[in-house]
C-alpha positions, 0 to 999 in steps of 0.5 A, a space after each residue: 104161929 102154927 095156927 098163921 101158917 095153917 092159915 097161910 097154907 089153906 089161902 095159898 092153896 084156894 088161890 091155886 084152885 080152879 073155884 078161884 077164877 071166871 070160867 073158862 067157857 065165855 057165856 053171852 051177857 044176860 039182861 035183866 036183874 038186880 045186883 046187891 052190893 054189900 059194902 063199906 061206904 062213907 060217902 059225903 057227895 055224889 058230885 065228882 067235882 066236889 068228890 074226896 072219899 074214895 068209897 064214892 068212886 064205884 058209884 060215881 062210875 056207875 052215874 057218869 061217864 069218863 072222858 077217857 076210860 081205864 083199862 085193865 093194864 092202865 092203858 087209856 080207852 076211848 069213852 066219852 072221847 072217842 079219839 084224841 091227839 097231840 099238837 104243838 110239840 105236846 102242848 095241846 090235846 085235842 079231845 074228838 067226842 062221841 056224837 049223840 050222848 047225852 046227859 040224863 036230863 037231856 043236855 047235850 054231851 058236847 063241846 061246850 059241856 065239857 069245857 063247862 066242866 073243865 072251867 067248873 073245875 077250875 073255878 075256886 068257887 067249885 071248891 073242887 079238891 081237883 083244881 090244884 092238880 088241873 091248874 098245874 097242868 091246864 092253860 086253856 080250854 078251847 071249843 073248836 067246833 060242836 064235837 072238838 075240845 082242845 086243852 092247851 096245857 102249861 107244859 107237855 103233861 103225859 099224864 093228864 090223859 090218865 087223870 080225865 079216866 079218873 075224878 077229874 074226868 066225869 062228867 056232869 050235866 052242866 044244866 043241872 048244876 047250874 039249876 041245883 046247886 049244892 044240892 047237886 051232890 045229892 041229886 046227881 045227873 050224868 051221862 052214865 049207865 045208871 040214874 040214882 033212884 034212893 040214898 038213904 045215907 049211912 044205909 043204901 043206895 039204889 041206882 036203876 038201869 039209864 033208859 036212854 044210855 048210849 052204849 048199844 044194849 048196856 048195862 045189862 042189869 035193870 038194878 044196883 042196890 048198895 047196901 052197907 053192912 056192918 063188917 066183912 062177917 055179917 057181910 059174908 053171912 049174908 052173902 052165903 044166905 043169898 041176901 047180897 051177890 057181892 062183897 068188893 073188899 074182902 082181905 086174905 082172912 076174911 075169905 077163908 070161910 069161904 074156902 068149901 062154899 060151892 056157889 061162891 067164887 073170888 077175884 083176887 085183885 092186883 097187890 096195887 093198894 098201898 098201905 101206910 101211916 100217916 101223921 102231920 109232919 108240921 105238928 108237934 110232936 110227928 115234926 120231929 124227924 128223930 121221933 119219926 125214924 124211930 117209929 118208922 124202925 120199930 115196925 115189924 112189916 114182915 110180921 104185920 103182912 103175917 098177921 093180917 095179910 096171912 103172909 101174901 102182901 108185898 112189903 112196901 118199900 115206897 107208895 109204887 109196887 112192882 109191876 108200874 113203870 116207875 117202880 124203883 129197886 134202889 129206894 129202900 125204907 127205914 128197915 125193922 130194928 127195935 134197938 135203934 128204935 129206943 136210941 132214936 127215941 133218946 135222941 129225940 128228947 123222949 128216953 121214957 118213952 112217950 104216949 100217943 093218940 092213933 085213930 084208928 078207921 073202923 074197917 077192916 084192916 085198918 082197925 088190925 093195923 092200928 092194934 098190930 102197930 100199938 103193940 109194936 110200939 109198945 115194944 120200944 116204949 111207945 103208949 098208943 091210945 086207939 081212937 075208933 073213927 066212923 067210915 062216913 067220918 074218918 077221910 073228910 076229918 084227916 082231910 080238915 087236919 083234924 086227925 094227925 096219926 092214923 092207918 092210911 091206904 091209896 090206889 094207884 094212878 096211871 101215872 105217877 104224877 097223879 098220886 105224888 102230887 095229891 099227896 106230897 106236893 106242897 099245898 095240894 088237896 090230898 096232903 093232909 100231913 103238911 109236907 112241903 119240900 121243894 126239892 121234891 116239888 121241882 123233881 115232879 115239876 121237872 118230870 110232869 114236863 117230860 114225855 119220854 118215860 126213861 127220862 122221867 122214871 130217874 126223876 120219880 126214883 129220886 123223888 120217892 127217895 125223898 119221901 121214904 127219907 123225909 117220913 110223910 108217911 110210913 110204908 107197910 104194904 100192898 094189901 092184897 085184896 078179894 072181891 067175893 060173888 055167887 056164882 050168878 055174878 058174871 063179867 067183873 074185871 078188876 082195874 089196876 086202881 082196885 076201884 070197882 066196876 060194875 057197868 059190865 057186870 051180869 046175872 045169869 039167867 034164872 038164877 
């Protein structure tokens, strides 16, 4: 315990300290370079249509445009859109875009593209796992004149705009498409500021500055090279030898080696990823909602954010932390108490306990996670088996249904109804655990209409009551996350969605 509060104590007091921030002095963007990435990805496909895994999102920004983009306070900026506006009582988005764009194989960035893109999307063909949350919101989309789209929508949706900054809105070469095929996951073409060069799949990636990209002296670097690495140790030991400039996904224990390393510095992202457990609530034996509670009360959050977050992660009492506008005080999860743990078990026909199989990601912390949690249910009469699941495999097999218990973390939407309807609504693409609740489905039916936020932030308040009540998922806590550098590594900012950027970023000259 004084060996965790020494640990606690050292972090608290790096993230005080001047070596954990930019400079302050503003430095004019260097052209030129490549940067080495060492990460964690699992990726499966490079088109954005078909794209699930969450590990492809920071290539995905690096090869095509957004029709909107996202800022840092999860605000919408104009991209491949320039400027926008709303008719007919909300009902229709006109969507004006920037002359001049084109795809990387030549192909217009127009009117007709990006209504091919829409269509695409909404074609079952596609197998897109975006089209249930744009079918629920699109009626029509309208070519108006060579630069103009309108999207004619089924109800006022205040947060469709949010989601075109998001998967739903990249955009791909119609042309290539239609010429690739399935293999366009493989050999994609946007509009973005780097052109894929190499993937070798489970080892690295190589995308090289876009010659002809439209944003006026960008990107700065020539080169992004991705390299996976084994874990958040090798990573580091690599990253202090100068083999990599960058490590995106960093927890609070992995960088405390990095505390005295002079040409290393850290940006602590916002604590917006939110952990949980996830299990299949149509399935024997997690569609027992006693066996559930009694889990949920037998998990000690405070001392798992001890443990693995060193004390600094918020605890999660619902998938929204503090800080989002439809952040709730009143919802409450299912506190930690062992003894109503074991009467819960009783009651749900288990007072021997039972024995159940968890997978557990091989990443860092997921894996700490399913240890701290065996351990801890163990305490009430609970056998977890720990079955190690591959990065490249774990999200497409809880995808498929073919993984029922495991640790499972989601970033942030710019708006609610983007993440509860992925992952509560019924049928919807990301609901991997089953869940179907017509209550709850009415509640974001209902907010989705709405455009005053203080008329939907009740209807979301109730709705995540539900979900904290009904046990889709078990709340933890709100990772708290770092993105290490060297020093050379200049204009990195983290968006609300902890997804990396690097379109921005630079090396300093001759270092």
């Amino acid at each position: 315990m004084g060996v965790q509060r020494g640990f606690r104590s050292l972090v608290l007091g790096l993230l005080a300290g001047g070596s954990m921030a930019f400079s302050a002095l503003a430095q004019e963007p260097v052209r030129g370079g490549t940067l080495v990435v060492g990460s964690f990805h699992g990726m499966q496909t490079l088109d954005p249509v078909r794209s699930n895994d969450l590990s492809e999102r920071d290539v995905l920004y690096l090869l095509y445009n957004t029709l909107v983009r996202l800022d840092t306070d999860f605000s919408v900026k104009p991209e491949l859109a320039e400027s926008w506006r709303y008719e007919n009582e909300g009902l229709r988005l006109i969507l004006k875009l920037r002359p001049g764009v084109k795809f990387q194989d030549g192909t217009p960035v127009d009117a007709e593209a990006v209504k091919w893109n829409f269509d695409w999307r909404l074609n079952p063909d596609a197998k897109s796992p975006q089209r249930p949350a744009l079918e629920a919101s699109i009626k029509a989309v309208t070519v108006l004149d060579p630069l103009t789209v309108a999207v004619d929508t089924k109800v006022a949706d205040p947060g469709l705009l949010g989601l075109l900054g998001q998967r739903e809105g990249y955009m791909v070469s119609p042309t290539a498409v239609q010429r690739l095929g399935d293999d366009f996951g493989s050999r994609p073409v946007g509009s973005g500021p780097f052109i894929l060069r190499e993937w070798v799949r489970g080892n690295q990636l190589v995308v090289e500055r876009n010659p002809n990209y439209w944003e006026a002296g960008k990107p700065y670097l020539d080169r992004i090279v991705m390299q996976n690495i084994a874990g958040s140790v090798v990573g580091l030991q690599r990253l202090r030898t100068g083999e990599l400039d960058l490590i995106p996904t960093l927890t609070a224990q992995d960088v405390i080696p990095l505390r005295n390393v002079r040409d290393i510095k850290l940006d602590r992202a916002p604590a917006n990823r939110w952990y949980s457990l996830q299990w299949q609530i149509d399935k024997p034996p997690f569609d027992n909602p006693l066996l559930r509670r009694a889990i949920a009360h037998a998990i000690d959050r405070k001392k798992l954010v001890d443990i693995i977050m060193l004390g600094q992660a918020p605890i999660a009492e619902s998938p929204t932390p503090e800080g989002l506008w439809w952040q709730s005080p009143d919802v409450k999860s299912l506190p930690y108490d062992p003894a109503k743990a074991r009467e819960l078990l009783r009651q749900a026909g288990y007072p021997n306990g039972l024995s159940i199989a968890m997978a557990s990601p091989q990443r860092t912390p997921d894996s700490q996670i399913s240890e701290v949690i065996q351990d801890q249910l163990k305490a009430v009469g609970i056998t977890v088996t720990l079955e190690p699941v591959s990065n490249a495999e774990f999200y497409p097999r809880t995808v498929r249904r073919q993984i029922n218990f495991t640790p499972m973390n989601w970033t942030q939407r710019p708006d609610p109804d983007g993440l509860f309807r992925f992952l509560f609504y019924t049928n919807a693409a990301q609901n991997s655990t089953g869940y179907s609740n017509k209550e709850f489905d009415a509640l974001l039916d209902q907010a989705r209409a709405l455009t005053d936020i203080n008329a939907r932030k009740p209807l979301y308040a109730k709705a995540q009551q539900i979900i904290v009540d009904d046990l889709p998922y078990v709340s933890l806590f709100f990772a708290v996350q770092y993105l290490a550098r060297k020093d050379t590594v200049q204009g990195f900012t983290w968006i609300p969605d902890q997804i990396p950027r690097y379109r921005d970023v630079w090396k300093t000259a001759g270092r």
